[in-house]
VEXBANU-805132 format. One record per atom (N, C-alpha, C): residue in three letters; chain; x, y, z. Coordinates in Angstrom, 2 decimals, m for minus. Each point is the difference from the previous one (the first is absolute). Layout:
! VEXBANU-805132
+------+-------+---------+---------+---------+
! resn ! chain !       x !       y !       z !
+------+-------+---------+---------+---------+
!  ALA !     A !       X !       Y !       Z !
...
+------+-------+---------+---------+---------+
END
This chain:
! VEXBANU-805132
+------+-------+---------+---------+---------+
! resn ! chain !       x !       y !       z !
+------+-------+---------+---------+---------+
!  UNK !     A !   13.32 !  m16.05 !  m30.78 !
!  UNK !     A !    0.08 !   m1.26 !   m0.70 !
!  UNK !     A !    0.89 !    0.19 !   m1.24 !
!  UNK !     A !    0.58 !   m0.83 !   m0.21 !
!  UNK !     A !    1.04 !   m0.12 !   m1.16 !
!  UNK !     A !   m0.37 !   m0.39 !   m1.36 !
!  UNK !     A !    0.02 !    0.63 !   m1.12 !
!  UNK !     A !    0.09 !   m0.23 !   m1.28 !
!  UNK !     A !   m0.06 !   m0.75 !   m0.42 !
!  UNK !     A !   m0.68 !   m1.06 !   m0.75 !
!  UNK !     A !    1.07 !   m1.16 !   m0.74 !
!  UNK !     A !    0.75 !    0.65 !   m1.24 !
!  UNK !     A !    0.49 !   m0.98 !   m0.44 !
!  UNK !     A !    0.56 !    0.42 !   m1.42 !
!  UNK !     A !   m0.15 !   m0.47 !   m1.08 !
!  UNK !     A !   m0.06 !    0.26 !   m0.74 !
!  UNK !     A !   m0.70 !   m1.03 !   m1.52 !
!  UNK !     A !    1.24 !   m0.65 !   m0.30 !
!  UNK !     A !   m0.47 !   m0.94 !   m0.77 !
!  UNK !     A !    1.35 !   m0.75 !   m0.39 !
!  UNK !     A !    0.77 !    0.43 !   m1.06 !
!  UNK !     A !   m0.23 !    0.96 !   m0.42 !
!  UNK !     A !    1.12 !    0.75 !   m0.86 !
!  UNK !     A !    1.17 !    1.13 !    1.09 !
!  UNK !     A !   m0.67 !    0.29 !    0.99 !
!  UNK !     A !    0.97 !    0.74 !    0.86 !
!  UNK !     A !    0.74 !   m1.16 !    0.82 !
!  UNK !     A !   m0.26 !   m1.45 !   m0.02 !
!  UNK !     A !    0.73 !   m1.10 !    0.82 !
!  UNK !     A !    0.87 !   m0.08 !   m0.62 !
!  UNK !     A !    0.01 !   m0.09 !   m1.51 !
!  UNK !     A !    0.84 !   m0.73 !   m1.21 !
!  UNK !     A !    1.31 !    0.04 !    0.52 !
!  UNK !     A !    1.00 !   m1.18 !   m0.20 !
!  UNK !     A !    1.13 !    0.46 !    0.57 !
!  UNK !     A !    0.98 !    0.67 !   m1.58 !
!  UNK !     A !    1.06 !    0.54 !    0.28 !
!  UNK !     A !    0.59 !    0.23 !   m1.76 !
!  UNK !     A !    0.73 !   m1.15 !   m0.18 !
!  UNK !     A !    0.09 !    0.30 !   m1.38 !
!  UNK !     A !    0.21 !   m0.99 !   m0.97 !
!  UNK !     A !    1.77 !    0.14 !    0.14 !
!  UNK !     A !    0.85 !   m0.60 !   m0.20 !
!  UNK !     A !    1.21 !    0.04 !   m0.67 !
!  UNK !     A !   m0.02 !    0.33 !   m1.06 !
!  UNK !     A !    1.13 !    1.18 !   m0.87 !
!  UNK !     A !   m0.15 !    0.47 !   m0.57 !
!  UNK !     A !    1.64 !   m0.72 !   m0.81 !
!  UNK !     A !    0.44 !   m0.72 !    0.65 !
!  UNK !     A !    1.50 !   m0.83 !   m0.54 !
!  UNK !     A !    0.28 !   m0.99 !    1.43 !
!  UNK !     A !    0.79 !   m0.42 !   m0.71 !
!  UNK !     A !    1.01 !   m0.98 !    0.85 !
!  UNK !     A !    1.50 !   m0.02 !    0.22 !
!  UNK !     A !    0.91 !   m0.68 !    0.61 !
!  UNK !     A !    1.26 !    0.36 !    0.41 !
!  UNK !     A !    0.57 !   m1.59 !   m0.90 !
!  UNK !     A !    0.37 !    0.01 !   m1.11 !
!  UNK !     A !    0.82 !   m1.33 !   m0.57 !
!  UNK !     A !    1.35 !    0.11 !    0.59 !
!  UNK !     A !    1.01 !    1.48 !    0.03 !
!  UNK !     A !    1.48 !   m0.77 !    0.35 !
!  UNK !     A !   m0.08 !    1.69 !    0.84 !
!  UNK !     A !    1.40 !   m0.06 !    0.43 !
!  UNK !     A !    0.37 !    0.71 !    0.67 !
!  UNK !     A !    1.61 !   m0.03 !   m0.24 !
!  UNK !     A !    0.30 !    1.12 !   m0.05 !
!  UNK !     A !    1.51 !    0.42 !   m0.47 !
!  UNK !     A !    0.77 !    0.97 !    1.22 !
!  UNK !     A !    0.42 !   m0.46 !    0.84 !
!  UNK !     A !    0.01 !    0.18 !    1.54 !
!  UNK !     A !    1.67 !    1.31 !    0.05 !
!  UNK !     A !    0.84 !   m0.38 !   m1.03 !
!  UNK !     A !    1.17 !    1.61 !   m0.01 !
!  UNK !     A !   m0.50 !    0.85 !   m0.72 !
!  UNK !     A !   m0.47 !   m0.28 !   m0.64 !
!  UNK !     A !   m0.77 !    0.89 !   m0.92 !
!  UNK !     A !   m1.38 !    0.88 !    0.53 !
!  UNK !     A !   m0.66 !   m0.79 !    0.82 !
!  UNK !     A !   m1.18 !    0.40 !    0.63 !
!  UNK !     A !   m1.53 !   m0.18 !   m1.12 !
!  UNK !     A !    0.20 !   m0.80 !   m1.21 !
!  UNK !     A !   m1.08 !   m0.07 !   m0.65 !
!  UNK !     A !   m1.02 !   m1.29 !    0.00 !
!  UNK !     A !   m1.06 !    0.67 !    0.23 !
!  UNK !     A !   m1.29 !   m1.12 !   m0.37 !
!  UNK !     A !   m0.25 !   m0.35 !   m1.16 !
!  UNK !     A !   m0.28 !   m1.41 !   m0.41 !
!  UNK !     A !   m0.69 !    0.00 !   m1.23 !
!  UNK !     A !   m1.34 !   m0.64 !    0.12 !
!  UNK !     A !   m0.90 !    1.10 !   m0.39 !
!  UNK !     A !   m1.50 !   m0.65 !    0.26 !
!  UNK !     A !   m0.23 !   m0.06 !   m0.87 !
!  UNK !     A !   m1.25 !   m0.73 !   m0.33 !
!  UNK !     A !   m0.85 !   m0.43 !   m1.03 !
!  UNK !     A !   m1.35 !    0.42 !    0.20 !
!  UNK !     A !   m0.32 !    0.91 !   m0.69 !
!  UNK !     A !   m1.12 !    1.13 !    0.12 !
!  UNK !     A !   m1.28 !   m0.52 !   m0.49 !
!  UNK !     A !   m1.12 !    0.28 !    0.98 !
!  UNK !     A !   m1.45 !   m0.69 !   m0.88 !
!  UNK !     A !   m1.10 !    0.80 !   m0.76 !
!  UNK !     A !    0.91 !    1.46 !    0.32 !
!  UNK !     A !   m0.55 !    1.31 !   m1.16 !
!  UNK !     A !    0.92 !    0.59 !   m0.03 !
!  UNK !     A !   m0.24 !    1.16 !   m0.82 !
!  UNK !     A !    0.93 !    1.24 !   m0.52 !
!  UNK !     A !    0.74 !    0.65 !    1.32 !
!  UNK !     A !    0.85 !   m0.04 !    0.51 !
!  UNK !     A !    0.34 !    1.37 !    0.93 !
!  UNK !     A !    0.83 !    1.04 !   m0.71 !
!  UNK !     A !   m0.38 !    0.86 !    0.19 !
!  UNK !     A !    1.20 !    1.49 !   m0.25 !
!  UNK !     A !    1.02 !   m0.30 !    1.26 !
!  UNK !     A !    1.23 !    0.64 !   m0.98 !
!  UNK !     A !    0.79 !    0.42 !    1.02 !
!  UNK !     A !   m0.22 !    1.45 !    1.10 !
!  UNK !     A !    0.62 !   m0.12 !    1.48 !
!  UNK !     A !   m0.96 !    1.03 !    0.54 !
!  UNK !     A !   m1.08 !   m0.33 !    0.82 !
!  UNK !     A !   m0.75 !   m1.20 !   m0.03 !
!  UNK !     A !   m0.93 !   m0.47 !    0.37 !
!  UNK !     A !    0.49 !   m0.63 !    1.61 !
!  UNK !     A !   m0.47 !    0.39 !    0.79 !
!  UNK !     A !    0.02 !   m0.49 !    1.55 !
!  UNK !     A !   m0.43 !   m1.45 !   m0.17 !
!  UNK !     A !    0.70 !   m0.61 !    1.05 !
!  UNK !     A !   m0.16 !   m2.18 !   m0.09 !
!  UNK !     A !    0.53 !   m0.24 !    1.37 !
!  UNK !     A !   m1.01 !   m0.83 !    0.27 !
!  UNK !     A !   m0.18 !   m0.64 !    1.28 !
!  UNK !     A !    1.02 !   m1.42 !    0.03 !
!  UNK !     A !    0.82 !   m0.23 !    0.69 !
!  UNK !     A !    0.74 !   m1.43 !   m0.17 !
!  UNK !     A !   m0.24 !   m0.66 !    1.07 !
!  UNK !     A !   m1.11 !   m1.01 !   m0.23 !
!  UNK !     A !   m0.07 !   m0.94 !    1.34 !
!  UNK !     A !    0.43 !   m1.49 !   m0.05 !
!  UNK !     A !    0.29 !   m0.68 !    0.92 !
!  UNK !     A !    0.45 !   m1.32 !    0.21 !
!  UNK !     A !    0.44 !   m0.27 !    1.05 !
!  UNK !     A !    0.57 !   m1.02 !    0.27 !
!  UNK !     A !    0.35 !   m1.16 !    1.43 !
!  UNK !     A !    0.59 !    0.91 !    0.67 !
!  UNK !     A !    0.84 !    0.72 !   m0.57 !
!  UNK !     A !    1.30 !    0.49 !    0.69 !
!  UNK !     A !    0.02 !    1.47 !   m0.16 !
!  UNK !     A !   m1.16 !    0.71 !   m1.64 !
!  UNK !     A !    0.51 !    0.84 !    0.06 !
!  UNK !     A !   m1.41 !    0.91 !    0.19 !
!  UNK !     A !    0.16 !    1.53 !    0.19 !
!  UNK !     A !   m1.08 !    1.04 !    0.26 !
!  UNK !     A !    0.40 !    1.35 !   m0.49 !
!  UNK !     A !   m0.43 !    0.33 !   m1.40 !
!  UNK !     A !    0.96 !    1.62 !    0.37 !
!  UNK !     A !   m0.98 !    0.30 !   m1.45 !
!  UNK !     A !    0.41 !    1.76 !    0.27 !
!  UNK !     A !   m0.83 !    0.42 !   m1.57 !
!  UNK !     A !    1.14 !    0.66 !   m0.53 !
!  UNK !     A !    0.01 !    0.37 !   m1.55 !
!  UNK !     A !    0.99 !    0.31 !   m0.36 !
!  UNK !     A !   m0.88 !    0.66 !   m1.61 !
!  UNK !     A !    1.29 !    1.03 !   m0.77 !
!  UNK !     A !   m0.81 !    0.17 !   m0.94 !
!  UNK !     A !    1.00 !   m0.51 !   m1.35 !
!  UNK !     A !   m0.95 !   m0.38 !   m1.14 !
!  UNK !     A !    1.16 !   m0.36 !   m0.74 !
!  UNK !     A !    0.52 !    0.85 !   m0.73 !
!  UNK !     A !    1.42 !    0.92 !    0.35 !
!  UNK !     A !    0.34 !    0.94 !   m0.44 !
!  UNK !     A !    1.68 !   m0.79 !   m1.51 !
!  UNK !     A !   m0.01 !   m1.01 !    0.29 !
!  UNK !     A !    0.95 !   m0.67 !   m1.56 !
!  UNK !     A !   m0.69 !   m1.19 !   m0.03 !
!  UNK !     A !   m0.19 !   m0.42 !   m1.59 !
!  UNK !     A !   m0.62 !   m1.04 !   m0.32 !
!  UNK !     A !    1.02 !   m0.31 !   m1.51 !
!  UNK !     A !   m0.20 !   m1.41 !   m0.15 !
!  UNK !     A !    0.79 !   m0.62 !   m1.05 !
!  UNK !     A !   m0.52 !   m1.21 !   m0.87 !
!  UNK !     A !   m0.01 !    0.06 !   m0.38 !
!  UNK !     A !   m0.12 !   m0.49 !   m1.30 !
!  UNK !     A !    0.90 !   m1.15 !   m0.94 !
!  UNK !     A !    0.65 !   m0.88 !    0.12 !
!  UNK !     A !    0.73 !   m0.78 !   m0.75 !
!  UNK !     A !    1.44 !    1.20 !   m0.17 !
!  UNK !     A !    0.21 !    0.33 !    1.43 !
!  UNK !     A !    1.37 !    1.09 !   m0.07 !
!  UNK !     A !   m0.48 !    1.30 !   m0.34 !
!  UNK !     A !   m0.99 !    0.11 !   m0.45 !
!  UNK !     A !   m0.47 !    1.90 !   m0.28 !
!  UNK !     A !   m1.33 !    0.78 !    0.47 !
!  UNK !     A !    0.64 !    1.06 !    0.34 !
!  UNK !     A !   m0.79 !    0.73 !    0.96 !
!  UNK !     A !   m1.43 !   m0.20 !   m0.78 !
!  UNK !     A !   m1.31 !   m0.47 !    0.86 !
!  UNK !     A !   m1.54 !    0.20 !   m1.20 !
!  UNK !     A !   m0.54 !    1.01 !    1.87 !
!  UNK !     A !   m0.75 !    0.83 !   m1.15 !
!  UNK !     A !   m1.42 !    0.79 !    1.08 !
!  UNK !     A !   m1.03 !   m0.64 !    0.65 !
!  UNK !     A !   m0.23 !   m1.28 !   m0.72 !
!  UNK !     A !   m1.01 !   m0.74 !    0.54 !
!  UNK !     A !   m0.16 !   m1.61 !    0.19 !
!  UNK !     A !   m0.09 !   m0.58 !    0.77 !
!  UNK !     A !    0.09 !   m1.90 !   m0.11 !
!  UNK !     A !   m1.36 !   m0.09 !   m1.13 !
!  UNK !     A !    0.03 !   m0.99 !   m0.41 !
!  UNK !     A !   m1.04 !   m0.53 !   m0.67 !
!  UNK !     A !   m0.59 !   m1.04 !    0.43 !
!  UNK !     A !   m1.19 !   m0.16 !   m0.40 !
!  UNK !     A !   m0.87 !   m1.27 !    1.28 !
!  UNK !     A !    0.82 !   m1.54 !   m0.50 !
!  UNK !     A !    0.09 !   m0.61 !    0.81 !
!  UNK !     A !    0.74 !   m1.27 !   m0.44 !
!  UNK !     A !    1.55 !   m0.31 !   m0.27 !
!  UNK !     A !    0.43 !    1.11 !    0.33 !
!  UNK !     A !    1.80 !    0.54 !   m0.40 !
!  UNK !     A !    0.68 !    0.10 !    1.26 !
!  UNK !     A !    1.02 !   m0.91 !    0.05 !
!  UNK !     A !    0.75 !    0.25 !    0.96 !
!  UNK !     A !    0.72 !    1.04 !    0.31 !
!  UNK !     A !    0.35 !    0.98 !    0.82 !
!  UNK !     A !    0.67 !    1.37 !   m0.16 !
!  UNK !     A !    1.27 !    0.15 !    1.09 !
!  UNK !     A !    0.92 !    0.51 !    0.08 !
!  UNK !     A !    1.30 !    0.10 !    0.84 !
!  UNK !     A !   m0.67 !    1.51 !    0.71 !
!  UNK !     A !   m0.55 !    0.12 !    1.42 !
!  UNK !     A !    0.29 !    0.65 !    0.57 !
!  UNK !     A !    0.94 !    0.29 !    1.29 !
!  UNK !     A !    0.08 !    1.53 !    0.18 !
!  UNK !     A !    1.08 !    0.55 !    0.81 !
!  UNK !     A !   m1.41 !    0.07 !    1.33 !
!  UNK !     A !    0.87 !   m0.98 !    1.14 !
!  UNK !     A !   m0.79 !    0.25 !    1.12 !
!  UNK !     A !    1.39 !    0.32 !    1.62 !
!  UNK !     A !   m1.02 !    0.11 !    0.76 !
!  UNK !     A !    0.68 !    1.26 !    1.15 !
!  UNK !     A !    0.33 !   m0.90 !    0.88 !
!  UNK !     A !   m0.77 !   m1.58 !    0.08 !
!  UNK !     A !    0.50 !   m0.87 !    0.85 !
!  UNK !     A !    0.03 !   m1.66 !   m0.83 !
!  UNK !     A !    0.82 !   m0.50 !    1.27 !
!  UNK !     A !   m0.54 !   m1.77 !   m0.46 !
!  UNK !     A !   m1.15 !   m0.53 !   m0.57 !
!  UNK !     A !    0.18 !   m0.63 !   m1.26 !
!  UNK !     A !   m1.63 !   m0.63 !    0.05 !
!  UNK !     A !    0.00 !   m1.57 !   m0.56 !
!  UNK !     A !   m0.81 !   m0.78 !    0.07 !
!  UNK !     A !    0.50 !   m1.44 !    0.15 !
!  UNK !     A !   m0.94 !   m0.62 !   m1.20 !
!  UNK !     A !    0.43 !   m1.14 !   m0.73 !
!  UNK !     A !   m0.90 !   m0.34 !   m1.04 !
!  UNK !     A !   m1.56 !   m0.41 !    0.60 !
!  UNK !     A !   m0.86 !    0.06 !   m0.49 !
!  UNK !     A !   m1.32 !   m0.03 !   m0.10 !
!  UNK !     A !   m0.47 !    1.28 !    1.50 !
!  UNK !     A !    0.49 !    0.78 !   m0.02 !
!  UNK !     A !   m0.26 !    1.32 !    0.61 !
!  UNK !     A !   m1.45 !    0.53 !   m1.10 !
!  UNK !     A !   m1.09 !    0.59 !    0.58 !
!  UNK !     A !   m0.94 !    0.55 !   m1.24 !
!  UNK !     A !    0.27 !    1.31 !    0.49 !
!  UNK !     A !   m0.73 !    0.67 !   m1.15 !
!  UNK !     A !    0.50 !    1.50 !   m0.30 !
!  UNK !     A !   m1.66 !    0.88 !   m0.05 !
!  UNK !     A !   m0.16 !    0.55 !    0.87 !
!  UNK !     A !   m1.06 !    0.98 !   m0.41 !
!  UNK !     A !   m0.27 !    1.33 !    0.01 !
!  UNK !     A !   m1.21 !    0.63 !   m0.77 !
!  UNK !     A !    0.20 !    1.38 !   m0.50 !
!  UNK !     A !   m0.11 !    0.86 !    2.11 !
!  UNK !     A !    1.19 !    0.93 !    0.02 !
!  UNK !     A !   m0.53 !    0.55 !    1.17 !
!  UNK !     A !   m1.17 !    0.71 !   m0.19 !
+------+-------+---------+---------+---------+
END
């Protein structure tokens, strides 16, 4: 017989940002983060079109390199594929 699971092991995750623009020669996302991420940090990119994990290895800042997004701050990241506005972003 099978387990159930409590509803903390159902929980689905949270988004941890969102996808506002996309900078398509360049290859950068700009999300808008709903906590702190470090740079470094593994992120899940899901949406209509898109599926992939990636880590955020360059992040930006109003043109300058920062270590970390801040919750509520839009941030320029460097990603590995396409990603489309309102794409959400979660922690892998």
């Amino acid at each position: 017989m099978a387990e159930k699971k409590t509803k903390s092991e159902e929980k689905t995750p949270k988004p941890i940002g969102e996808v506002t623009h996309y900078y398509d020669k360049a290859g950068v996302a700009v999300v808008k983060f709903s906590k702190n991420v470090a740079k470094g940090t593994e992120v899940h990119f899901i949406g209509a079109h898109t599926d992939f994990t990636d880590t955020l290895s360059s992040m930006q800042f109003d043109h300058a390199p920062v270590e970390k997004a801040e919750k509520g701050k839009e941030v320029g990241v460097k990603v590995s594929q396409k990603v489309h506005e309102g794409d959400r972003v979660y922690e892998a």
